[in-house]
C-alpha positions in Angstrom: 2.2 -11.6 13.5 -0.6 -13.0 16.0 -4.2 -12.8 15.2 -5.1 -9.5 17.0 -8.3 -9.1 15.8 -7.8 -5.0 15.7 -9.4 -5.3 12.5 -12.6 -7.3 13.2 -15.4 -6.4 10.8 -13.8 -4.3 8.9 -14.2 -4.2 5.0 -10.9 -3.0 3.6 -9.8 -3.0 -0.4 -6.5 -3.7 -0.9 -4.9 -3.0 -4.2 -1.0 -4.9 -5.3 -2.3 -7.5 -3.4 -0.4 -10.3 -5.0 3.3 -8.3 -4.6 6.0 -9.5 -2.4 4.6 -7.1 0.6 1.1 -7.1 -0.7 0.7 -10.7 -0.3 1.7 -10.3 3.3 -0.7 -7.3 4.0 -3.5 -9.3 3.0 -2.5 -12.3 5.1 -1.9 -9.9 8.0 -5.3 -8.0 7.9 -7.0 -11.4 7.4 -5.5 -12.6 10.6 -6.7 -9.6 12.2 -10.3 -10.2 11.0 -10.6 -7.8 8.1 -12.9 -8.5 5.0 -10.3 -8.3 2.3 -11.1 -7.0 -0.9 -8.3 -8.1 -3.5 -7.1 -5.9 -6.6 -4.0 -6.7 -8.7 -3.3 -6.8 -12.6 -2.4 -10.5 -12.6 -6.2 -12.6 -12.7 -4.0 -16.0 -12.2 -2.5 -14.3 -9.1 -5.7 -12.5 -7.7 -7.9 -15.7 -8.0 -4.8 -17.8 -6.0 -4.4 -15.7 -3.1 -8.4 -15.0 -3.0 -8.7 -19.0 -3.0 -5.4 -19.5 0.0 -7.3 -16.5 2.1 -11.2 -18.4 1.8 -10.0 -21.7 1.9 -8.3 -20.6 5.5 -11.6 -19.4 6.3 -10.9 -15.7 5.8 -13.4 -13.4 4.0 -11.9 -12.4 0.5 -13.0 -11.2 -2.8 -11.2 -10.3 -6.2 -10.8 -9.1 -9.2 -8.0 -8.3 -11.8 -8.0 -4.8 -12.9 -5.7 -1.6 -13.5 -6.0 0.4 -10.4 -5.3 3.7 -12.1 -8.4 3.6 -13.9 -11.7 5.1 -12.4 -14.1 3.5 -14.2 -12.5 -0.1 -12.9 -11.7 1.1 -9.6 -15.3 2.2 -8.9 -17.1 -1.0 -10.6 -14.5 -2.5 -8.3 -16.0 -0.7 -5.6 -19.7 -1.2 -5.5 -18.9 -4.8 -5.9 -17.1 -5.0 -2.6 -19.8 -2.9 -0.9 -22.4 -5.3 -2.5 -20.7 -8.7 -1.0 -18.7 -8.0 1.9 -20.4 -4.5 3.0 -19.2 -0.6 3.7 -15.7 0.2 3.0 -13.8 1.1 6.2 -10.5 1.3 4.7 -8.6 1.4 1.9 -4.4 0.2 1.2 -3.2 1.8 -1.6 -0.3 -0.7 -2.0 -0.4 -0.6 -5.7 2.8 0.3 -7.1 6.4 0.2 -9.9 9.7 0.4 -9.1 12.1 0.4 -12.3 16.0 1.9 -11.4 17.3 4.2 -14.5 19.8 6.9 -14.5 18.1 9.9 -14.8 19.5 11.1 -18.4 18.1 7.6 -19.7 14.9 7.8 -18.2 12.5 8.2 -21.5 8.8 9.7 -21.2 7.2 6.4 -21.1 9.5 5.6 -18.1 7.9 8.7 -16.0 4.7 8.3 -16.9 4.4 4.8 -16.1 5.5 5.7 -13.2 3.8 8.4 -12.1 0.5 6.3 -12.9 1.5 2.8 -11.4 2.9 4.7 -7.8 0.5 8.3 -8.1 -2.3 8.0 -9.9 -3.1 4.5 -8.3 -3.4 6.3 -5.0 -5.2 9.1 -5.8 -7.8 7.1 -7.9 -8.2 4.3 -5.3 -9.0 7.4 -2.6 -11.2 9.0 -4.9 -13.3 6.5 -5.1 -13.9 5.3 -1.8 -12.9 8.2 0.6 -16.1 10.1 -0.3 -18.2 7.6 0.5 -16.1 7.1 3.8 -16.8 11.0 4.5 -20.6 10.6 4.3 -20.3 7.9 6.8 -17.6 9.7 8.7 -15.9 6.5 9.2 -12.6 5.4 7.5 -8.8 4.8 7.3 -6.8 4.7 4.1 -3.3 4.0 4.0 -0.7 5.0 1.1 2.5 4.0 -0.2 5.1 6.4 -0.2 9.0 5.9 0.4 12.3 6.8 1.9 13.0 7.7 -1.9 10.3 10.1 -1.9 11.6 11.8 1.3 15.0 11.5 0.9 15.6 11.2 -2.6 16.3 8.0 -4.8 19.6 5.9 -3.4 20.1 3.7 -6.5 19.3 6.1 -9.4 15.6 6.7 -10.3 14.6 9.9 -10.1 11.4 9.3 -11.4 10.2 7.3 -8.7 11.5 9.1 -5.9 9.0 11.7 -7.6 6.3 9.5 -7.6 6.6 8.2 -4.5 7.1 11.9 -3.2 3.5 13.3 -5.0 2.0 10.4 -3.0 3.2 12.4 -0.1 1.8 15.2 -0.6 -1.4 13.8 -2.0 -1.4 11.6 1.7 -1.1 15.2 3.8 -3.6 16.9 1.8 -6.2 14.8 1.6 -5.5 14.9 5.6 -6.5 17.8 5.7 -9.9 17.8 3.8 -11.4 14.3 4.9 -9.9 14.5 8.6 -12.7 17.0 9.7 -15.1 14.2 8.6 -13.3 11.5 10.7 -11.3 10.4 7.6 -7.7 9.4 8.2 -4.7 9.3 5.7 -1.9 8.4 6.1 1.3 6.3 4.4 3.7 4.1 5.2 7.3 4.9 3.7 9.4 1.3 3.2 12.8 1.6 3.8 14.7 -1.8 1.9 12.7 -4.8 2.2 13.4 -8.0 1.8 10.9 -9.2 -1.5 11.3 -10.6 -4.6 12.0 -7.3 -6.2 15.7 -8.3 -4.7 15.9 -11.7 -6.2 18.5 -10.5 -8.5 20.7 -9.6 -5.6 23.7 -11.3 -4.5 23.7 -12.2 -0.6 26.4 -10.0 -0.7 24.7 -6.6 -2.6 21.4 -7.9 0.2 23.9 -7.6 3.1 25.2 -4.1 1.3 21.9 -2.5 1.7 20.4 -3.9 4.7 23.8 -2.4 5.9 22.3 1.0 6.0 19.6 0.4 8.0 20.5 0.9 12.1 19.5 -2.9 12.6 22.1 -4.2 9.6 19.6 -6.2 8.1 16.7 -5.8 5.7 13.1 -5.2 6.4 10.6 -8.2 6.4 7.4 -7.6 4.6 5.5 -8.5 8.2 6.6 -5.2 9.6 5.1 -3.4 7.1 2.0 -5.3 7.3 1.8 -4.4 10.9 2.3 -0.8 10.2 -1.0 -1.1 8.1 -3.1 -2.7 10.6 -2.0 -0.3 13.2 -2.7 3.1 11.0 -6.0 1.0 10.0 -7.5 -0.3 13.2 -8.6 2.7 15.6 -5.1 2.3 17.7 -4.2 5.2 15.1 -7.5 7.3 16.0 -5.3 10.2 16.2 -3.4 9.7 13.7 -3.6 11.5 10.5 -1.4 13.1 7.6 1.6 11.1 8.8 4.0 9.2 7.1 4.9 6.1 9.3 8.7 5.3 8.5 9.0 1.2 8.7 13.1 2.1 7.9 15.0 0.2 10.2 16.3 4.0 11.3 18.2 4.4 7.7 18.8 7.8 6.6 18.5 9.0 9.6 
């Protein structure tokens, strides 16, 4: 993707920043002149990409840290205010993806997930949105996913549920912080190609890039430009909608 600059002075936290499509989110918004502020659970992995973006001469902070905890979240917070200023958006790319049958899928199993994919979200937004509403400035952008629309392909019940709260969190926080000149909205990934198909054969790739109306997989770049655009005010009219980057499957 070419260096736009759509994003040019903007302060935006990203959380999964060190995943297969986070990585390429924060490379993406950094490119188009965002101030990245980096959260993942890995400190090895947040200091690395925080050292690739600054020594490229992007503007990067971060910090290792569960996302679904307030108390982190908001420290998080008023750190990135402190050194790279207001936040003007927030990508809550945070997330878990585990496929179990559902008869096998324990109580642990749901509420990890429910935590890693919903509660991530909801307390990355409320942290930051408020302060975005006194401002009445701000864009924050969810995960969700063709599971949570559609219902889970590969069996996993539990995160199709996950991802299909995050929905529904997304469109209802629409409609409180919209009046304020808040957007939310999500992106829903159809199948992308990232590490979490290493363990694919070409042949089981092929299979599910198969159902997508372009017969290939998604490349974490097009998501990444889904961000920008529902972050940048090209999307000033856009709110409670879920952007499908899907390649047209299950349509």
């Amino acid at each position: 993707m070419n260096d736009t600059h759509l994003l040019e002075g903007m302060t935006v936290i990203l959380t999964g920043a060190t995943g297969g499509i986070g990585r390429r989110i924060a490379s993406v918004l950094a490119d188009s002149g965002a101030r990245l502020a980096l959260a993942d659970l890995e400190r090895d992995a947040v200091e690395e990409l925080t050292e690739e973006l600054t020594a490229a001469g992007r503007s990067a902070i971060g910090d290792a840290f569960d996302a679904a905890k307030s108390d982190d979240f908001d420290a998080f917070h008023r750190r990135t205010r402190n050194e790279l200023g207001e936040v003007d958006g927030l990508v809550n790319c945070a997330g878990h993806w585990q496929p179990k049958p559902f008869a096998e899928i324990s109580p642990h199993d749901l509420t990890r997930m429910m935590t890693d994919n919903l509660t991530t979200a909801f307390v990355g937004c409320q942290s930051v949105v408020p302060a975005m509403i006194v401002r009445r400035r701000g864009s924050v952008v969810n995960f969700a996913s063709t599971a949570g629309e559609y219902g889970s392909i590969t069996p996993g019940a539990h995160y199709a549920a996950a991802k299909g709260a995050v929905i529904g969190l997304t469109k209802s926080l629409a409609r409180e912080a919209s009046p304020h000149n808040v957007r939310i909205n999500a992106v829903s990934p159809g199948p992308i190609d990232t590490f979490a198909l290493g363990a694919a054969t070409p042949q089981q790739k092929a299979d599910v890039g198969a159902r997508t109306l372009f017969g290939r997989l998604g490349e974490p770049d097009e998501i990444a430009a889904g961000c920008v655009y529902l972050l940048s005010s090209m999307s000033s009219f856009v709110t409670g909608h879920i952007l499908r980057i899907n390649g047209g499957s299950l349509l």
